[in-house]
N, C-alpha and C positions, 0 to 999 in steps of 0.2 A: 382827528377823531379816528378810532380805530374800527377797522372794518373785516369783515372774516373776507379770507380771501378763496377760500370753496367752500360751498354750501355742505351741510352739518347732514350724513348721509342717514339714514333711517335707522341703522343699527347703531352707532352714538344718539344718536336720540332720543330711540328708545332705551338704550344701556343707561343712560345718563336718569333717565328718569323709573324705572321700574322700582325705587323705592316710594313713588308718590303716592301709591294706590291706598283707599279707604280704610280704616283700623277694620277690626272687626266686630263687630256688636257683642260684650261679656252677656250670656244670658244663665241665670240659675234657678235652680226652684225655690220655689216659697217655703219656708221650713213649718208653715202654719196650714196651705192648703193646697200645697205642692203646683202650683201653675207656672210659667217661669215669668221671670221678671228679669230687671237689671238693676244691679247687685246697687245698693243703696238707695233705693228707688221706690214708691210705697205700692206694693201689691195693687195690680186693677183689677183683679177678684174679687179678694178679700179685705181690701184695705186698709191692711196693717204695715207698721213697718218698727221695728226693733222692739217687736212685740206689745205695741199698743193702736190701739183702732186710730186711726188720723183721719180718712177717708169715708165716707158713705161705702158699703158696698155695693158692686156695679149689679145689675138687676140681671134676671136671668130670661 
């Protein structure tokens, strides 16, 4: 079985890995009550989504 034979120093490590980190959250406005949302997703405002009501609207 193969085995490392010096331990993996902090900067390969991190080098190795600095693509892992979290996407970033798409965020847009609602083109009906401009709040933002994410982009396909049904407004929690207004609760429309590709321009028809789906949703109760969220109370104020």
């Amino acid at each position: 079985m193969a085995v490392p034979k010096r331990r993996t120093s902090k900067r390969k490590k991190r080098a190795r890995n600095t693509h892992k980190t979290a996407p970033i959250t798409a965020i847009q406005k609602c083109p009906r009550c401009q709040a933002m949302k994410r982009p396909h997703h049904v407004c929690a405002e207004c609760g429309y989504y590709a321009g028809e009501q789906r949703v109760a609207a969220k109370e104020a």
